[in-house]
N, C-alpha and C positions, 0 to 999 in steps of 0.2 A: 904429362898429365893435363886434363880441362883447364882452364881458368872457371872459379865460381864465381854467380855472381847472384845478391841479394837484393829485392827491394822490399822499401817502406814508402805506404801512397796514406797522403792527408789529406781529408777533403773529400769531395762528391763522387756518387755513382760513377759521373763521367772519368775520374781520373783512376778510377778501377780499371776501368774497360780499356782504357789507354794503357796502364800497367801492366795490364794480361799479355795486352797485343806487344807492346814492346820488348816484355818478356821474352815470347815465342820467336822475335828476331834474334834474341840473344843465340836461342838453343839452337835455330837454324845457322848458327854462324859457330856454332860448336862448345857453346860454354854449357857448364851445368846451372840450374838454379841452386840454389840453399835459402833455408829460411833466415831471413834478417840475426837470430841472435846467433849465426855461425859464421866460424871465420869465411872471408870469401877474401875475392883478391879488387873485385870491384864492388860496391854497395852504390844502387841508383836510389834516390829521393824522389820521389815525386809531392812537389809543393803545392799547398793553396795559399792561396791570399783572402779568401773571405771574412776572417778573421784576426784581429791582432793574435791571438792565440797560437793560431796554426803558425804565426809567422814564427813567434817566442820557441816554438817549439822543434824548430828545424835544428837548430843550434844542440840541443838535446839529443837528437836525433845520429848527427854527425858525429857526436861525445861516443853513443853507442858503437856507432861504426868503427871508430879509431881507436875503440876498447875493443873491438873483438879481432881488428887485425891490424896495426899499426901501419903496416906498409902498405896497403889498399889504397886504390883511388874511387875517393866517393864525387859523387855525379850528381845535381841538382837541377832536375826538370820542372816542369809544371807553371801552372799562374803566377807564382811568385820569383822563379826564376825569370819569368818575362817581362817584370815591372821592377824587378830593381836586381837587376844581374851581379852588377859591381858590388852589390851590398853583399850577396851571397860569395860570391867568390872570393872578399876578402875573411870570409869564417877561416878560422885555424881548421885548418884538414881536408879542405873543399876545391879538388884539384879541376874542375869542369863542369862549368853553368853552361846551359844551354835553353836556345828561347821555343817559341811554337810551334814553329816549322822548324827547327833543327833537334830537337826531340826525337822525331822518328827516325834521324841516323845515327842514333847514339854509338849504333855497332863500330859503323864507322868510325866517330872521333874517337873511341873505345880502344880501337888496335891502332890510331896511330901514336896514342900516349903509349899503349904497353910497346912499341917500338921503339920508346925514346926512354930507355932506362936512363941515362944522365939528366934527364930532365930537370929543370929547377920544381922541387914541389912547392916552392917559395910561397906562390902565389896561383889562384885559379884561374884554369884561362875562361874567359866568354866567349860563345858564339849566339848570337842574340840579332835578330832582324828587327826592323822596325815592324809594327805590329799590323800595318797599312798593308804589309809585304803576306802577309797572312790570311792569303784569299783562295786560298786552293784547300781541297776537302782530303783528309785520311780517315778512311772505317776503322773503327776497332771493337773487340768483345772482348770479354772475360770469360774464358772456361779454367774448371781445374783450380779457383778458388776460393767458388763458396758453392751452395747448392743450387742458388741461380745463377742467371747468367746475366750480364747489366751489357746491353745491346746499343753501343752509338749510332742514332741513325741525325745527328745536327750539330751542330759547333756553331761558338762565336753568337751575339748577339746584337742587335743593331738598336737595340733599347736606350735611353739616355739617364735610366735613374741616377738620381743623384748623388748616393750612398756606394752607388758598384763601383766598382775597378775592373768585371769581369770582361765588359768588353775592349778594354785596354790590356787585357791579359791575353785574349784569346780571339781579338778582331771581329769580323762582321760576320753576321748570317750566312751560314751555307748549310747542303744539306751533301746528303749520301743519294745516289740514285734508288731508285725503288727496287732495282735487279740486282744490286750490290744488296740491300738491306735484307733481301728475299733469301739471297744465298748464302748470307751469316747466319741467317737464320735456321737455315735449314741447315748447315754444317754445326752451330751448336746444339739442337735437337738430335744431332744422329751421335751426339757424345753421350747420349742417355741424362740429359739435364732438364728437368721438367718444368721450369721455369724461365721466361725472360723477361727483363726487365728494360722497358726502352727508355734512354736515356742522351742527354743531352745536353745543351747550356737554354736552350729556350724553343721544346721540343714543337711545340703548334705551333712554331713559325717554318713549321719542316716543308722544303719545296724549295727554298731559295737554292740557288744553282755555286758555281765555285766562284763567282763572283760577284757574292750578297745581290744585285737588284736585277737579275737574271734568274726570270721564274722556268725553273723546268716545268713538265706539264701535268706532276702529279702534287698533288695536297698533305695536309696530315690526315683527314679522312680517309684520303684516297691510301693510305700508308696504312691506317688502322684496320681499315675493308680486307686489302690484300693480306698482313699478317693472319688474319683469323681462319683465311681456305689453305694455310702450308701445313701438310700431312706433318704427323709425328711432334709437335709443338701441343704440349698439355695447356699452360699459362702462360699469358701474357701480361703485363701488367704496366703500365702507364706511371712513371716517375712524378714529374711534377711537371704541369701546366698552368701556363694566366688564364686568367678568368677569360680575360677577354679573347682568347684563341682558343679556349673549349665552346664549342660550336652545341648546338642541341641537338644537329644529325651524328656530331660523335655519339653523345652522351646514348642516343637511342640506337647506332651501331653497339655499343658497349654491355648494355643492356637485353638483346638479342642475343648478342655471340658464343659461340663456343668454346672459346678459350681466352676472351679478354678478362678479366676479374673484377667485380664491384668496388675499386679502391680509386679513388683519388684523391691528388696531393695538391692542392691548388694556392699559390700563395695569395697573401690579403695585405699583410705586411702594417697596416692600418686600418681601424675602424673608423677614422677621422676623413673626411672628404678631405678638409682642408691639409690635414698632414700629409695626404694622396695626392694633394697637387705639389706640396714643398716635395716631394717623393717622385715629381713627374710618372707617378705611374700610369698606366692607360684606360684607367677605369676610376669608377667611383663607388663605395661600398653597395649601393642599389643594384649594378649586376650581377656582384657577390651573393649578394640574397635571390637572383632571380636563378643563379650557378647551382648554387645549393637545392634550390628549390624543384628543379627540372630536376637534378638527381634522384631526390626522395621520391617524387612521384613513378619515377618508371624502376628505380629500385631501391624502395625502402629501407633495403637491410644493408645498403654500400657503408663502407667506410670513406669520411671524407677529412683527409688529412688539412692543417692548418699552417702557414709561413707565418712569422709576425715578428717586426723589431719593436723594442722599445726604448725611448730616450732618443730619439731623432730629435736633431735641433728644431725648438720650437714648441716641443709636446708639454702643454701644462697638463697640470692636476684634469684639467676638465677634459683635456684632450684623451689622456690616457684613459680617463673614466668611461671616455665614449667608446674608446675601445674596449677595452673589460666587459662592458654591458653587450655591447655588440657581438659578441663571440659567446657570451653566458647567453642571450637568448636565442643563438643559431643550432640551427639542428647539425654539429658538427662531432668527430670522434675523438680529434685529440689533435695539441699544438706543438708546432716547432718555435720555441723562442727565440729567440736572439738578443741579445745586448747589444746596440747601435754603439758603434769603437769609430772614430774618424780613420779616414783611409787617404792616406796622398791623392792629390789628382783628384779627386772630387769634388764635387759643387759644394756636396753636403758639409766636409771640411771647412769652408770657407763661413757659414751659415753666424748668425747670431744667435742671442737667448741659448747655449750649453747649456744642456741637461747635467746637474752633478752627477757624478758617479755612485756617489751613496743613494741616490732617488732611481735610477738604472736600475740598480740592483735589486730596489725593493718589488720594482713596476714589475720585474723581469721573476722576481720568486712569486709573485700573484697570479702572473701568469702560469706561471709552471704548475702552480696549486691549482687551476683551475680545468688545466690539461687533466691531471691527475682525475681529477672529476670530469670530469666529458667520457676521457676514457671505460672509466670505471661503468659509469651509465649507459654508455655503448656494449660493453661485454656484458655487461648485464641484461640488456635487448636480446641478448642474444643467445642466452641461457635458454636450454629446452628445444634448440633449434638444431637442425639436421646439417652438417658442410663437411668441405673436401678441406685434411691438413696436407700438406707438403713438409714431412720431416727434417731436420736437419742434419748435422753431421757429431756434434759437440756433445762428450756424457759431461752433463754439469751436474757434480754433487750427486747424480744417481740417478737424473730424470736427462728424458732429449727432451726437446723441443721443437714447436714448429708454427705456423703459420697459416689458418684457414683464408680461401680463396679472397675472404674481403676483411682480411686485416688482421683478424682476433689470434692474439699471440697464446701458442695451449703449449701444455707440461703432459707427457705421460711417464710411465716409471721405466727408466731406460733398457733397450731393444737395440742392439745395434741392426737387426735383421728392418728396421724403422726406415734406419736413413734412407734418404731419398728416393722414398716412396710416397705413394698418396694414398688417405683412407679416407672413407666415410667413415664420421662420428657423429656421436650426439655430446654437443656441450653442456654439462650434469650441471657443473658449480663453477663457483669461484674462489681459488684459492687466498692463504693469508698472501702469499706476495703478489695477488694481482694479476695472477694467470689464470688462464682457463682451464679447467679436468675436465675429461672426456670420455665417453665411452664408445666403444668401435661399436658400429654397426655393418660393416663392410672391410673385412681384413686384405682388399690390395685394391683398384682400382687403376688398372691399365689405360684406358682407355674415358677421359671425359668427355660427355657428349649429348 
């Protein structure tokens, strides 16, 4: 009989697109997959660190695994395995951490465990590199687990914020070649998947070569240009970029295209200059407004997604207010909040003036409230208006779901003949939960263009 084998991935786009792909080495090496709540004989983790949360939640995570098959060896990859190995290996059940660059040979240390039946499960072994060591590029995609597809075309950051761990998790800037990224592409397109989604740790700095300060000789423009002329690719769609690496010949590539979509995720993180400098980010909220600004003009109707921590050390009452006002008066469609948590290894850790946790919390439900509203005003714009959905896979309670070209999340009354298909609609209303009704004006749409 196969070995099965299960994962659970926490954390970003990117660590999808890694899960996919390390997946697919599994089955190439002969195991089956099985969904996480079935027995398997291996269970992989894939971790983040961006959050205390994600960290609290690993432990949870392994409980599940060694409740669905006791004898199992479960497996702990990702960010968080690469910043603190030992801590994870010594979890009750957690027989093989592994760091960056030894992730992609999971197969490997995989069969030499199941050769070593006497093993001690005592303790987990590491295999873990120094993170310096972590200068060489691996592609990966996701097909076959949602209706898009989340496409790596950059790893690793060379950024210094203060707050992050993530270039200590996943080393310097590199990117994927152009012909490597061209040909994922066009192998997830011929799987019948009408969406991609490019993704990364810090995508507009895409061009660095496998050894971060080694520029090959194409750009992220030059990246976004090329994706738009590959036959059979519906959507494209752009994860999250800094302000200051969205260029305004992207934004008017984007604008133009035939398959890139009106969405962008751009973090800000502060409305505060001054919390932008304790933040070392690379900009100062004045670009922010000029980011924005170039979008609306050449497409009024984009959705522009929003980053933003709060309770960075330092941020008073007035700090925060500068923020709140700043975001209430940008023409923006909805926020990703964060609760600012200390992380080992950072500057921001070491920082003066802590923000209580009870003031965190409050800053962070204002936020969310105000998201709620942004949003809401946004789909409301957008009521009476003619776009393309991209359905999904899920019957929730009796409706699918899905996703127009620039953002706006729609309900219709469920169709499985739906899934993953595209329609022109017209958006009638707006529901009590905040979704959008629609009505078809165009029952299949092959071909956009």
């Amino acid at each position: 009989m196969k070995n099965k084998v299960a994962f659970y991935t926490l954390g970003c786009k990117l660590n999808f697109s890694e899960t996919s792909t390390i997946a697919r080495s599994f089955g190439n090496e002969g195991f089956d997959r099985v969904d996480f709540s079935e027995k398997a004989e291996i269970y992989v983790v894939n971790t983040c660190s961006v959050t205390e949360n994600a960290d609290k939640r690993f432990k949870t995570i392994v409980k599940q695994a060694q409740k669905n098959n006791p004898k199992a060896f479960v497996v702990a990859i990702g960010c968080y395995a690469q910043l603190k190995p030992n801590e994870l290996a010594d979890v009750d059940g957690v027989d093989l951490v592994l760091g960056a660059t030894e992730k992609f040979n999971v197969t490997g240390y995989i069969n030499d465990l199941l050769n070593q039946p006497e093993r001690n499960r005592g303790a987990g072994e590491v295999h873990s590199c120094d993170i310096e060591d972590a200068d060489f590029y691996v592609g990966s995609y996701s097909i076959g687990d949602r209706t898009r597809a989340f496409l790596k075309v950059q790893d690793g950051c060379d950024y210094k914020c203060t707050y992050c761990t993530i270039p200590l998790a996943r080393g310097i800037s590199r990117s994927d070649t152009l012909e490597n990224v061209l040909n994922n592409a066009k192998e997830i397109s011929a799987q019948n998947i009408k969406e991609i989604v490019l993704t990364g740790v810090n995508i507009g700095d895409y061009g660095k070569g496998e050894f971060g300060n080694k520029r090959h000789e194409h750009t992220f423009l030059d990246l976004v240009t090329a994706l738009d002329k590959v036959d059979g690719i519906e959507r494209l769609r752009i994860s999250s970029i800094e302000p200051n690496l969205l260029k305004n010949e992207t934004i008017d590539v984007v604008s133009k295209s035939r398959a890139f979509v009106p969405h962008f995720h751009i973090p800000l993180q502060s409305g505060s200059n001054e919390i932008l400098k304790k933040m070392k980010r690379r900009y100062m909220r004045e670009l922010y407004v000029d980011r924005v600004t170039k979008i609306r003009e050449v497409m009024p109707h984009a959705c522009i997604g929003v980053d933003v921590i709060v309770g960075f050390p330092g941020e008073t009452d007035e700090h925060f207010l500068e923020t709140y006002n700043f975001l209430n008066a940008l023409d923006i469609s909805y926020l990703h909040v964060f609760t600012y948590s200390e992380r080992d290894n950072t500057e921001a850790a070491q920082m003066e003036s802590v923000v209580p946790g009870n003031i965190r919390s409050k800053r962070s439900k204002m936020l969310r409230g105000l998201s709620v509203k942004k949003r809401r005003a946004f789909y409301e714009s957008q009521i009476g208006s003619q776009r393309t959905v991209l359905f999904e896979s899920e019957n929730k309670e009796g409706y699918i779901h899905g996703f127009t070209e620039n953002y706006v999340k729609v309900k219709s009354p469920w169709n499985p003949e739906l899934v993953n298909t595209l329609h022109q609609v017209e958006l009638t209303h707006i529901d009590d939960d905040g979704l959008a009704r629609l009505a078809f004006v165009n029952h299949m749409i092959t071909n956009i263009g």
